[in-house]
LUMSE-607324 format. One record per residue (C-alpha): residue number from 1; x, y, z. Coordinates in nm, 3 decimals, always signed. Each point is the difference from the previous one (the first is absolute). Layout:
# residues N
+------+---------+---------+---------+
| lolo |       X |       Y |       Z |
+------+---------+---------+---------+
|  NUM |       X |       Y |       Z |
...
+------+---------+---------+---------+
This chain:
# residues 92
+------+---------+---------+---------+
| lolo |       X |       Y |       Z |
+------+---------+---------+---------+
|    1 |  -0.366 |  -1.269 |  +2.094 |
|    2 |  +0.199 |  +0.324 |  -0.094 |
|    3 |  +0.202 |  +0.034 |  -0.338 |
|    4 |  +0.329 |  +0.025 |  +0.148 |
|    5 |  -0.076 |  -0.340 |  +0.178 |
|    6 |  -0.138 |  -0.173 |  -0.345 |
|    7 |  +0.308 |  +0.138 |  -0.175 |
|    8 |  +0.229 |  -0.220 |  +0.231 |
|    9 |  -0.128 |  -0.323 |  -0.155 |
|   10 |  +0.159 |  +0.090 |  -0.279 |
|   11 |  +0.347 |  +0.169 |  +0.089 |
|   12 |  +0.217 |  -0.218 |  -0.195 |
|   13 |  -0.189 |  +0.057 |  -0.292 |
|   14 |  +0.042 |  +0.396 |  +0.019 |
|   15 |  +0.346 |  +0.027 |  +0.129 |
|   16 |  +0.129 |  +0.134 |  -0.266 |
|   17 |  -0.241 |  +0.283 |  +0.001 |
|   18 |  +0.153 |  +0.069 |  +0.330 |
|   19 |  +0.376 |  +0.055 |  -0.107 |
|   20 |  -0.089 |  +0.341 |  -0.116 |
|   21 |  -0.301 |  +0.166 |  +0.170 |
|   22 |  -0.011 |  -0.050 |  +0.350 |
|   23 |  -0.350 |  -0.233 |  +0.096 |
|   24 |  -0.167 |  +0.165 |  +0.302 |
|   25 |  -0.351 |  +0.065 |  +0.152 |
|   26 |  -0.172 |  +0.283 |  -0.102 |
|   27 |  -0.296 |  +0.076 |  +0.272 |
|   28 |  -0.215 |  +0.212 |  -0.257 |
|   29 |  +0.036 |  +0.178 |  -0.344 |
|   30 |  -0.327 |  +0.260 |  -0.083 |
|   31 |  -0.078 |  +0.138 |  -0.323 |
|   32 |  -0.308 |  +0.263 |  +0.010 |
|   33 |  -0.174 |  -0.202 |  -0.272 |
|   34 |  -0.094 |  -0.285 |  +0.174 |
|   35 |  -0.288 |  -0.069 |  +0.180 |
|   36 |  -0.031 |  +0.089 |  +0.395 |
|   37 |  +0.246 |  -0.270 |  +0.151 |
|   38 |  +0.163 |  +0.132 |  +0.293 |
|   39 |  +0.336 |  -0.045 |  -0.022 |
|   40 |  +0.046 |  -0.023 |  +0.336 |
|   41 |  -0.215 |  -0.380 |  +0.035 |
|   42 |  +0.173 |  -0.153 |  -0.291 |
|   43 |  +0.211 |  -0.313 |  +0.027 |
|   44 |  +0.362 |  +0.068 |  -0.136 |
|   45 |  +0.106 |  -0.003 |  -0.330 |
|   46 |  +0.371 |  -0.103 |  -0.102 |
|   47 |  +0.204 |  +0.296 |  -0.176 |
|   48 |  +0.306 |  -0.070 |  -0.290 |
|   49 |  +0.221 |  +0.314 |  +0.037 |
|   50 |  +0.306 |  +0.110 |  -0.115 |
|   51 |  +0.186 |  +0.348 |  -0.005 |
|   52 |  -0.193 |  +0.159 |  -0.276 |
|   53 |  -0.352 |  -0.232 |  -0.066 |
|   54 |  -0.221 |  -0.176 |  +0.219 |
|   55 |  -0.274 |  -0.226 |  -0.082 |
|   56 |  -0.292 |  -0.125 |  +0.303 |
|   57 |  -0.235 |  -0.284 |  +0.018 |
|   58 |  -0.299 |  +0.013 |  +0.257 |
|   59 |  -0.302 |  -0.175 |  +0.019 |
|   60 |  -0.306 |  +0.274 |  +0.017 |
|   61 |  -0.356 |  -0.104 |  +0.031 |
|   62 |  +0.034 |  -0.352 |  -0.113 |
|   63 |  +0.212 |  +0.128 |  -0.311 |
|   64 |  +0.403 |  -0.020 |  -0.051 |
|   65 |  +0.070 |  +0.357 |  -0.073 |
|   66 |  +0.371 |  +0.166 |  -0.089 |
|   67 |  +0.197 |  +0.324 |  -0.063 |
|   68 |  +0.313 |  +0.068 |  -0.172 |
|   69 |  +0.194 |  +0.273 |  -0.026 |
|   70 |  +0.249 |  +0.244 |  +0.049 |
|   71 |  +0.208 |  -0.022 |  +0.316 |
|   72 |  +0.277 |  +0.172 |  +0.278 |
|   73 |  +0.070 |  +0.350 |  -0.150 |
|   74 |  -0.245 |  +0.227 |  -0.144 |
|   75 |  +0.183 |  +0.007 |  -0.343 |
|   76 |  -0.052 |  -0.427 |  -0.001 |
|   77 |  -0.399 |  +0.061 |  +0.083 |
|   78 |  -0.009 |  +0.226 |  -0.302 |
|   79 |  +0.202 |  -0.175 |  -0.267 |
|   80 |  -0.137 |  -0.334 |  +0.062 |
|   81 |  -0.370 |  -0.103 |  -0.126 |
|   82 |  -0.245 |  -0.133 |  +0.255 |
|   83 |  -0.331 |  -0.200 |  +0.016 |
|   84 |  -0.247 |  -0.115 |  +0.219 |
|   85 |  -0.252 |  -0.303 |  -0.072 |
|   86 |  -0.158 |  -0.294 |  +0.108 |
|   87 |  +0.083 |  -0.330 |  -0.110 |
|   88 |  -0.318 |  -0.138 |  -0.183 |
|   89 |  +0.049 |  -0.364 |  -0.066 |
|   90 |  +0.140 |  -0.064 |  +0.375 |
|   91 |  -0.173 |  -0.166 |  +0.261 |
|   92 |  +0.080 |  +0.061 |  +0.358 |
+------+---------+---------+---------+
């Protein structure tokens, strides 16, 4: 079952996180760190964007793994801090 999917079962509970950011799916985020997952296989991760940050959840080799960061013009990208990680203490 794909993220975007699982995250419908709980839409009430994160409207609010939708009144800003626009909620969409996000087919594949790659950071040259990460081991060899092809980007191009993955199931789709959901994305939380607005005009200058945007943050993206995708599920990556059994792990939940996100990004967030800068977004829109090149000015927001470098201002705004970013990160990359994988949840630890999630199950999926």
């Amino acid at each position: 079952m794909s993220l975007p999917y699982e995250l419908e079962k709980y839409r009430e509970d994160i409207q609010h996180l939708k009144e800003v950011p626009t909620l969409g799916e996000c087919s594949s985020f790659a950071d040259l760190c990460w081991d060899e997952a092809d980007p191009l296989t993955l199931d789709p991760g959901i994305k939380f964007e607005t005009m200058e940050r945007i943050v993206v959840l995708q599920r990556i080799k059994g792990q939940l793994r996100y990004f967030a960061g800068g977004w829109g013009k090149q000015e927001n990208v470098d201002k705004v801090p970013n990160g990359f990680g994988v949840f630890l203490n999630i199950r999926i």
